[in-house]
VEXFI-269576 format. One line per 2 residues: their letters; for each residue x, y, z of C-alpha. Coordinates in steps of 0.05 Angstrom, whole numbers. Example, Ala and Ser with C-alpha at 12.3 -4.5 7.8 and 13.67 -1.06 7.14 Angstrom:
BEGIN
as = 246/-90/156  273/-21/143
***
This chain:
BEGIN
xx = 376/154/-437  302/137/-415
xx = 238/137/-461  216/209/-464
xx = 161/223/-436  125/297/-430
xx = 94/305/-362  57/363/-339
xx = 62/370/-265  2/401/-236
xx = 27/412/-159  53/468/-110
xx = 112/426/-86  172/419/-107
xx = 191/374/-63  135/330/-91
xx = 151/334/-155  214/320/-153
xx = 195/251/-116  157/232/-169
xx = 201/254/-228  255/207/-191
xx = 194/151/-192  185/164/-269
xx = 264/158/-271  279/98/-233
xx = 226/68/-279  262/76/-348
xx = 230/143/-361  267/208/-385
xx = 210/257/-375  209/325/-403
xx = 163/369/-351  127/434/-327
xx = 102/448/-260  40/486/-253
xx = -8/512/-194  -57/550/-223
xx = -111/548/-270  -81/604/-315
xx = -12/572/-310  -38/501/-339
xx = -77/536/-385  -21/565/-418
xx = 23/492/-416  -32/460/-459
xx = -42/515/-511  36/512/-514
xx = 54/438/-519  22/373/-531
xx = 33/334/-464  34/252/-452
xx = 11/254/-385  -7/293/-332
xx = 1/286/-256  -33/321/-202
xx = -38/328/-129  -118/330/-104
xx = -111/395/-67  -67/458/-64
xx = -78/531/-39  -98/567/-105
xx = -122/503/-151  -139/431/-142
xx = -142/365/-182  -221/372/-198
xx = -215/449/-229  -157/423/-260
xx = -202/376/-303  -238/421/-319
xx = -188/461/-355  -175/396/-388
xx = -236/387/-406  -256/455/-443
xx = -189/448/-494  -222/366/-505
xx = -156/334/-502  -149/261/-493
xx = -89/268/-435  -84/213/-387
xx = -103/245/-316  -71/216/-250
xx = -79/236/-186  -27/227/-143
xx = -42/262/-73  -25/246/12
xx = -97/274/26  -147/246/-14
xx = -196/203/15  -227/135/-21
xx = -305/173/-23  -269/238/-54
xx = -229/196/-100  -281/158/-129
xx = -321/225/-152  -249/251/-171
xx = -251/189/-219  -326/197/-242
xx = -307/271/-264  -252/248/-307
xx = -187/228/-274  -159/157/-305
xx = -129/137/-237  -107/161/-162
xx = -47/136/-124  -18/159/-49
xx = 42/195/-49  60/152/3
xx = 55/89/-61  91/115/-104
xx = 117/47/-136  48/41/-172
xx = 59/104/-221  96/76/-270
xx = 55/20/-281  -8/67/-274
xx = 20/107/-333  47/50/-382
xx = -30/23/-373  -55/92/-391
xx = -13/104/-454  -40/40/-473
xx = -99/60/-474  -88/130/-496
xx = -56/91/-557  -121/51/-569
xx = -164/103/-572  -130/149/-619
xx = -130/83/-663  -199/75/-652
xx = -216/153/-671  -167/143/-740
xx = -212/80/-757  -274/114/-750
xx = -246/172/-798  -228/130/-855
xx = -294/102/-852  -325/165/-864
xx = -276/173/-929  -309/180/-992
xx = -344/120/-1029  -293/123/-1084
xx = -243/107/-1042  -281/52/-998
xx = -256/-12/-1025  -176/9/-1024
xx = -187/36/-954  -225/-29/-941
xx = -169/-85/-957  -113/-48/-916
xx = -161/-21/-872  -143/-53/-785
xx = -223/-48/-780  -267/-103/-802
xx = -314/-83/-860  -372/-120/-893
xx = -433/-121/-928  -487/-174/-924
xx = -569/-171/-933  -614/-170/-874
xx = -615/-251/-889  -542/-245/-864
xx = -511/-275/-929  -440/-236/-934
xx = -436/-199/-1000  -367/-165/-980
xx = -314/-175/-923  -238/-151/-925
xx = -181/-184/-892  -183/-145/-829
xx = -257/-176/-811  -227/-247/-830
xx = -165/-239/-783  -213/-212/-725
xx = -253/-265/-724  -201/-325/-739
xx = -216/-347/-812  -162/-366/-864
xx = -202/-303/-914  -250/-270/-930
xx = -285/-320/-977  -285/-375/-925
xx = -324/-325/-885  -373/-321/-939
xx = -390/-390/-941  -406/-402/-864
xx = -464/-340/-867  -479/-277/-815
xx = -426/-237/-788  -416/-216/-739
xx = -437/-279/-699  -473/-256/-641
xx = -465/-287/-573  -536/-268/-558
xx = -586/-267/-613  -625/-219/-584
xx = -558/-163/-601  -572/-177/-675
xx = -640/-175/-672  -639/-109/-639
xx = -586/-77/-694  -637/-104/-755
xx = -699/-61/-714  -645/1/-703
xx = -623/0/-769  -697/-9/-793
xx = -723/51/-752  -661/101/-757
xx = -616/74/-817  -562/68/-775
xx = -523/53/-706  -449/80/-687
xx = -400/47/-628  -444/2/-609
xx = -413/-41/-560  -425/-127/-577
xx = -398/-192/-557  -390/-235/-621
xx = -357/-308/-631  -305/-321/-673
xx = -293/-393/-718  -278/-427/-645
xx = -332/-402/-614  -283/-355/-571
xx = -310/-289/-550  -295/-219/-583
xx = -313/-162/-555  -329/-111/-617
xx = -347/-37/-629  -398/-33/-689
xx = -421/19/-730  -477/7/-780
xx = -515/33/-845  -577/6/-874
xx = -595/23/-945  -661/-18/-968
xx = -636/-87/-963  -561/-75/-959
xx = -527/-73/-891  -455/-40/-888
xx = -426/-53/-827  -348/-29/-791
xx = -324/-68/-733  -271/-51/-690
xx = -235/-105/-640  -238/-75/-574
xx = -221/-146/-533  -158/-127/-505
xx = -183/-56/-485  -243/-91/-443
xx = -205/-143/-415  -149/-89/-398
xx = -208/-50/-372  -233/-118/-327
xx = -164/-125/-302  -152/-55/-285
xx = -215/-52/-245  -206/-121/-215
xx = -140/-90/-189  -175/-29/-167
xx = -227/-66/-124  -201/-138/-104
xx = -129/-158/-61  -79/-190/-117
xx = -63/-236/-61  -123/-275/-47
xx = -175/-239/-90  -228/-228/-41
xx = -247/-151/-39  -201/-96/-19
xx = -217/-38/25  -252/1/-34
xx = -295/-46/-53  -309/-61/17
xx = -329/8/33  -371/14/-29
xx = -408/-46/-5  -426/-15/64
xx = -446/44/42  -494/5/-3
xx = -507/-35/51  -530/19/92
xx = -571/51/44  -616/-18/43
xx = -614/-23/115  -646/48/132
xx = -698/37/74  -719/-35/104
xx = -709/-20/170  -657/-74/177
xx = -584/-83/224  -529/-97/189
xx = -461/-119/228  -384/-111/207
xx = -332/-151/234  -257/-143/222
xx = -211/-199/243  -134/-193/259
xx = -97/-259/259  -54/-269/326
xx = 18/-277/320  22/-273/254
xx = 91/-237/246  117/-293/281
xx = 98/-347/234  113/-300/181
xx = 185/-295/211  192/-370/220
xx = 163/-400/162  184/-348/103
xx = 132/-303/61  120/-348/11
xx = 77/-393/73  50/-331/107
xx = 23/-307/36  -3/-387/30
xx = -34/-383/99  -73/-311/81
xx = -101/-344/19  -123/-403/56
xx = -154/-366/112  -191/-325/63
xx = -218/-384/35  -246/-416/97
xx = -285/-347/115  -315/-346/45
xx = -333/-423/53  -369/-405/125
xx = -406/-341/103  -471/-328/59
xx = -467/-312/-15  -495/-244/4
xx = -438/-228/61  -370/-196/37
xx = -306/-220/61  -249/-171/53
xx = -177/-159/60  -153/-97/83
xx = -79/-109/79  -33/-151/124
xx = -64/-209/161  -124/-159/173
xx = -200/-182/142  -271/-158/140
xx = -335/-188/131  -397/-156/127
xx = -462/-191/148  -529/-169/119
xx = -587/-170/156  -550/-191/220
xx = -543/-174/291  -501/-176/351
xx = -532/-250/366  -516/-276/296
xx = -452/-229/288  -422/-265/351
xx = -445/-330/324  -410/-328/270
xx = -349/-299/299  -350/-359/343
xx = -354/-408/284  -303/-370/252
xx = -250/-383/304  -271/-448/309
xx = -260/-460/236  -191/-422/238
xx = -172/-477/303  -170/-529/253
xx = -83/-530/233  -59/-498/164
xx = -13/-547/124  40/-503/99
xx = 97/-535/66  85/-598/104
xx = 81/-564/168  23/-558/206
xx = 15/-484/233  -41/-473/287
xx = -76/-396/282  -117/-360/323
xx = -142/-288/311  -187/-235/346
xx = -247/-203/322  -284/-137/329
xx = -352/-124/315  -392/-63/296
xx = -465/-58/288  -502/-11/249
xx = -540/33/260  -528/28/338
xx = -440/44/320  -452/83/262
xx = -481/98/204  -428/110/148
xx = -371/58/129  -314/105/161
xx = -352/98/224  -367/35/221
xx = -295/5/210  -264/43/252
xx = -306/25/309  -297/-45/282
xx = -220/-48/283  -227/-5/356
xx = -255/-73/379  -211/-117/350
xx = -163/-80/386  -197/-92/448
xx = -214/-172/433  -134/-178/434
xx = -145/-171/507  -200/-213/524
xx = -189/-288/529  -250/-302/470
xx = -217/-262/422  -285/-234/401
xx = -305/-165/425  -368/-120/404
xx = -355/-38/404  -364/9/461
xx = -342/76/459  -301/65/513
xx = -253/34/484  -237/90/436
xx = -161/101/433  -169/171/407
xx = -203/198/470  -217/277/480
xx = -162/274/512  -115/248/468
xx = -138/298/414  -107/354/461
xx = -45/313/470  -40/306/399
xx = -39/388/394  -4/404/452
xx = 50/356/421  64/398/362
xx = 93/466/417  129/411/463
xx = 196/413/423  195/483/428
xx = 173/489/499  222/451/523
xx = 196/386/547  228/337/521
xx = 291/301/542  327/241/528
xx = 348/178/578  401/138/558
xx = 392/52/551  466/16/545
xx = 485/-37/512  536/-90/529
xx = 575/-138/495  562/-206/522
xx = 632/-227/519  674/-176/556
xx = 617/-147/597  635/-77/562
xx = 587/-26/543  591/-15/467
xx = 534/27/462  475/68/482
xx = 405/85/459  378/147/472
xx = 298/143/488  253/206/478
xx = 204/227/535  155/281/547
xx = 152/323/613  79/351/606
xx = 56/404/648  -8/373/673
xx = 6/297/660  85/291/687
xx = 127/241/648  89/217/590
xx = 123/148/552  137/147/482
xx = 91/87/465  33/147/487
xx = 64/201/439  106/173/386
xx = 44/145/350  11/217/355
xx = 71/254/317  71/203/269
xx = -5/220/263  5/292/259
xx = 61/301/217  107/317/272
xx = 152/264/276  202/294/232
xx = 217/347/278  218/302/339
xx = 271/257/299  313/317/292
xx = 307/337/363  333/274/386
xx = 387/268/335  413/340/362
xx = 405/322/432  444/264/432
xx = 497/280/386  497/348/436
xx = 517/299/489  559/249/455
xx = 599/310/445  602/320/524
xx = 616/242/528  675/241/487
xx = 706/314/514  702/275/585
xx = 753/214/555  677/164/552
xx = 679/140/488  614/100/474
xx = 567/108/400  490/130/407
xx = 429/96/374  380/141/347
xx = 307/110/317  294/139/253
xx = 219/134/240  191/123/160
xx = 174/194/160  245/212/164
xx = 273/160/127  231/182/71
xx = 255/252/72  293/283/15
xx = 330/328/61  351/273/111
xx = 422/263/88  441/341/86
xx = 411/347/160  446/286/191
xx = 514/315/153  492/384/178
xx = 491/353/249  548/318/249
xx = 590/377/232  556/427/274
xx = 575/380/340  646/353/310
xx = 620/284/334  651/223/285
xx = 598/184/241  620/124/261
xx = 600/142/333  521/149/308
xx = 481/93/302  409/98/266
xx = 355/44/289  302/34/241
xx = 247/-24/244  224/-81/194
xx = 160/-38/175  195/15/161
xx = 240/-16/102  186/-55/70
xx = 146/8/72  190/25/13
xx = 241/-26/-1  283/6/-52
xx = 282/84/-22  302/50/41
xx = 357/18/11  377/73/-28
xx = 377/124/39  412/77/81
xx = 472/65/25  477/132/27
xx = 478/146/102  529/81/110
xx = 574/118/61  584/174/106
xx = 609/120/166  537/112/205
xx = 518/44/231  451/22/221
xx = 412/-27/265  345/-65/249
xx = 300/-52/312  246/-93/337
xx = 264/-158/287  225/-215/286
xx = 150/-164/279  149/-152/210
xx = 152/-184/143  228/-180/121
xx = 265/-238/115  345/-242/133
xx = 354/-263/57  330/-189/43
xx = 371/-160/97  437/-181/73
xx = 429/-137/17  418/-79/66
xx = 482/-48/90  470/-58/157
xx = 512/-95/210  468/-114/272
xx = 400/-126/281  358/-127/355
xx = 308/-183/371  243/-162/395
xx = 232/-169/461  172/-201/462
xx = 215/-267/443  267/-252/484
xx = 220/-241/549  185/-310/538
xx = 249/-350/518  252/-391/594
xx = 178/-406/591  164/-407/512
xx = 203/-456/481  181/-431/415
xx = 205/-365/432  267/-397/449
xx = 278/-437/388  261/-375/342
xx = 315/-334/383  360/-385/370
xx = 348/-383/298  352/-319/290
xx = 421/-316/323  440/-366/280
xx = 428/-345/211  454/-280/226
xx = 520/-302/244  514/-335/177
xx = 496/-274/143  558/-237/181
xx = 512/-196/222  517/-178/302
xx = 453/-198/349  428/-152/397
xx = 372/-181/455  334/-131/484
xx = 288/-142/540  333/-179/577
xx = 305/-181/651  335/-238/683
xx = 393/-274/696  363/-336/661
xx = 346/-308/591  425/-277/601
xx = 454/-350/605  410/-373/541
xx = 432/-320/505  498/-330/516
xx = 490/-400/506  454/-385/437
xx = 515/-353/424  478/-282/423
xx = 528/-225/419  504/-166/458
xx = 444/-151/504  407/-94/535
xx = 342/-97/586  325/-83/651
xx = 374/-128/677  441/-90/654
xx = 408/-26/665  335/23/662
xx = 344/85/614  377/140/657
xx = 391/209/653  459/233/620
xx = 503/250/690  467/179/711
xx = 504/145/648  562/184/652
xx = 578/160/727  543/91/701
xx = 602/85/649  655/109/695
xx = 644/61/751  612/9/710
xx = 607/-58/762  581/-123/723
xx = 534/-163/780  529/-208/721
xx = 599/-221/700  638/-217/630
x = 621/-275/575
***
């Protein structure tokens, strides 16, 4: 059994909240719950019950998380609020928090909520402490001096000299004293870590007889800080004073915000904060009359190095990057991380003159080599650069024009570029694509080419892929790399992935009824993975085409398993229970490690093909393919090369000891009746290995 927990649910699906009751689960909880969607409905739940928490999405049909407060708000309970919610956007959050809410998470982030509560509980715990204090100093004056010596609140009484004429034990152990007598003897309390605070009480006290929760930094006997709520009473000459210790409330209140507003990794700014700043930023700039510029840097390569050097260096190389841009930059700039190996810094006062300038001393500083475990590691990145108010004149604008020409500096040999709107990605007309995508399933417009896959060894196909394309009406055959990134965008990727899945177990069914017995590889995209209903509509697939597990393969990338490390593992247990394969597409781009792959019930894994491609010129790109192959084997895993063009890269890989490959070379992606005569009269230009 968990620790109980009574959660109120405020949200209009159930899907949804039964993700995050599993989160509260799978993080020791056993929580006790009612969903609710309307503002009569929670209403009702808190008349009814007393509640520990309560979780709500931002926005629903009939209610939404800021009438939900509200509601909260007119019963004056002290409930922890979260906001958990796919929608919400940083700006809306922020007055979501100002209106009451403790905290907001993504749905798609789920691993922060049970840390996000424990903190909260805390605190919920504190203050009811703090409310119980406050009442038994308001008991009566006969009672004061038993209440006093058991009291957890410091208690005193001293002159307006500051001579102590009373302290209890509590006020001793708060500020580090053996008792209360050897406070007596060294004088004031409390001892203020600014005069001025104690002068200012005396001239309250003096003017109104008396001051409650006032908030004060005091020293203990070491001189160590203490950060104290005090309540006062001035009668003639006598001052009566209550102090409560609230230091591990502000420092858990420093921390929490710290957390909220700076990367954990190399503590420069996060996004939030960044934002913030350019908003003030802007504010300044249209009262002075003054250019501002915003440049966001993406290092090059960096999932390489990552890949070859282990985590533990790539997270040693982001910290020292981020400390040579805050060494190069003003006091007044802001350098950020955004996540990844992606940064921001925001110049004040600058334009594109001094923004390129200091791009350009920026990637001069970054030439110098990174010592990383005794290695020297040589980085380059790209910049983009966005100017207000010529780009834009909020922050969304503003770094998303930025990060547009990053984008584009990937492709310029300087590695710097400055915006121009025409090198938006989301043209007008990818907007229509992106709703003309969402009828194309139904319209029929898709289809599927098949990619095989041969076993280095024997020469003998052991597989196929099946690859998605679009026939649009006006634009003819449209590549994934132009669409896939739209339905991910829209939503509609779910439904694509289930397309394909039918389609090609459809025809591995035809396949195996013509005596061509060969397995299909499917990509499974996050969104799918993610899915609760996944498992019951691969099953449902399966039977509905009497095609054999074991002749399904699912590809999924690096990205998408550290997207959510242990839902990924727990989905693809699952799915290898029922006798699917799983591959790991595209390795060698992301931030996994092999180490974490062996734990992953999966039995092959592809190299990108942007090693593979390079692997006769690059040596680099050779050695890392050979590494790869190597520690795989190790790790009792297959190797797949893809992108294999050329005869050469076919020898090396065979050399490397690689044990399948697929590329140009072998074969394009063809039709099915293509692959079927493909498989039938199969001739091997490049011989068996």
């Amino acid at each position: 059994m968990g620790i109980p927990l009574r959660v109120l649910i405020v949200e209009d699906s159930e899907d949804d909240k039964e993700l995050v009751l599993r989160e509260l689960r799978r993080g020791g909880y056993d929580p006790v719950h009612e969903r609710v969607d309307t503002s009569e409905a929670m209403g009702m739940a808190l008349d009814q019950q007393t509640w520990d928490i309560i979780i709500s999405d931002y926005s629903m049909p009939n209610f939404n998380a800021r009438a939900a407060l509200e509601v909260l708000k007119a019963r004056a309970l002290d409930i922890p609020f979260i906001i958990v919610s796919g929608t919400i956007g940083e700006e809306t959050a922020v007055a979501a928090m100002k209106a009451g809410a403790n905290d907001y998470l993504m749905k798609g982030n789920l691993a922060r909520l049970v840390p996000a509560i424990e903190r909260e509980l805390r605190d919920a715990e504190v203050r009811r402490g703090r409310e119980k204090a406050e009442e038994a100093f308001k008991a009566s004056e006969s009672k004061f001096r038993n209440i006093a010596e058991n009291a957890l609140v410091g208690i005193y009484q001293s002159n307006l000299r500051g001579d102590i004429l009373y302290a209890n034990n509590a006020l001793a152990r708060i500020y580090e004293f053996e008792s209360p007598e050897e406070m007596k003897s060294k004088g004031a309390v409390p001892r203020y870590k600014n005069l001025k605070d104690r002068d200012a009480l005396i001239e309250d006290l003096k003017e109104t007889g008396k001051v409650s929760n006032l908030e004060l930094e005091t020293l203990t006997k070491r001189g160590e800080t203490r950060n104290v709520l005090a309540s006062a009473t001035l009668d003639g000459e006598i001052l009566s004073g209550m102090v409560i210790d609230i230091t591990a409330r502000k420092q858990a209140e420093e921390m929490a915000h710290h957390l909220a507003y700076y990367d954990i990794l190399t503590d420069l700014p996060n996004r939030i904060l960044l934002y913030d700043r350019i908003q003030q930023a802007i504010i300044i700039g249209k009262r002075e009359n003054r250019s501002l510029s915003l440049l966001i840097m993406d290092l090059d390569r960096f999932k390489e190095i990552n890949s070859t050097v282990g985590h533990y260096n790539g997270d040693l190389l982001l910290q020292q990057v981020g400390l040579r841009l805050r060494d190069l930059l003003r006091e007044a700039d802001t350098v950020a991380r955004l996540g990844g190996d992606e940064f921001a810094i925001l110049l004040l006062k600058s334009d594109a003159e001094s923004a390129t300038g200091v791009a350009g001393k920026i990637m001069a500083r970054l030439e110098e080599p990174f010592l990383l475990s005794g290695l020297s590691i040589d980085v380059s990145a790209s910049i983009g650069i966005a100017l207000f108010p010529g780009h834009g004149e909020n922050a969304v604008t503003l770094i998303q024009h930025a990060d547009t020409a990053m984008y584009k500096a990937k492709e310029t040999e300087g590695g710097v570029a400055i915006y121009s709107p025409k090198y938006d990605r989301y043209s007008p007309e990818r907007l229509v694509l992106m709703g003309e995508l969402r009828h194309a399933i139904d319209a029929g417009q898709l289809f599927l080419l098949y990619q095989p896959k041969i076993d280095l060894k024997s020469g003998k196909t052991i597989g196929v892929e099946a690859l998605v394309r679009w026939q649009h009406p006006t634009h003819g055959v449209i590549p994934p790399d132009q669409f896939i990134a739209l339905a991910e965008h829209t939503g509609s990727i779910k439904q694509l992935t289930l397309w394909v899945l039918k389609e090609a177990l459809r025809q591995s069914r035809s396949w195996h009824q013509a005596g061509v017995e060969v397995s299909v590889a499917v990509n499974l995209s996050v969104r799918s993975l993610q899915s609760p209903q996944i498992l019951e509509q691969i099953k449902g697939l399966l039977s509905t085409w009497g095609v054999a597990s074991s002749s399904l393969r699912l590809e999924i990338t690096e990205s998408i398993i550290m997207a959510d490390p242990a839902l990924a593992m727990e989905v693809i247990k699952q799915l290898t229970a029922m006798g699917i394969c799983f591959s790991i597409d595209d390795f060698g781009t992301g931030y996994s490690s092999l180490s974490y792959l062996q734990r992953l019930p999966v039995d092959e894994i592809k190299i990108d093909k942007s090693f593979v491609m390079n692997m006769v010129a690059d040596e680099n790109s050779a050695a890392i393919v050979g590494s790869i192959i190597e520690l795989a084997h190790i790790l009792g895993l297959k190797v797949v090369a893809e992108g294999v063009e050329n005869k050469d890269i076919l020898d090396r890989l065979a050399l490397a000891g690689c044990d399948a490959a697929q590329g140009y070379l072998i074969s394009k992606p063809m039709p099915q009746d293509d692959l079927a005569v493909w498989l039938e009269n199969q001739v091997r230009e490049i011989g068996g290995y």
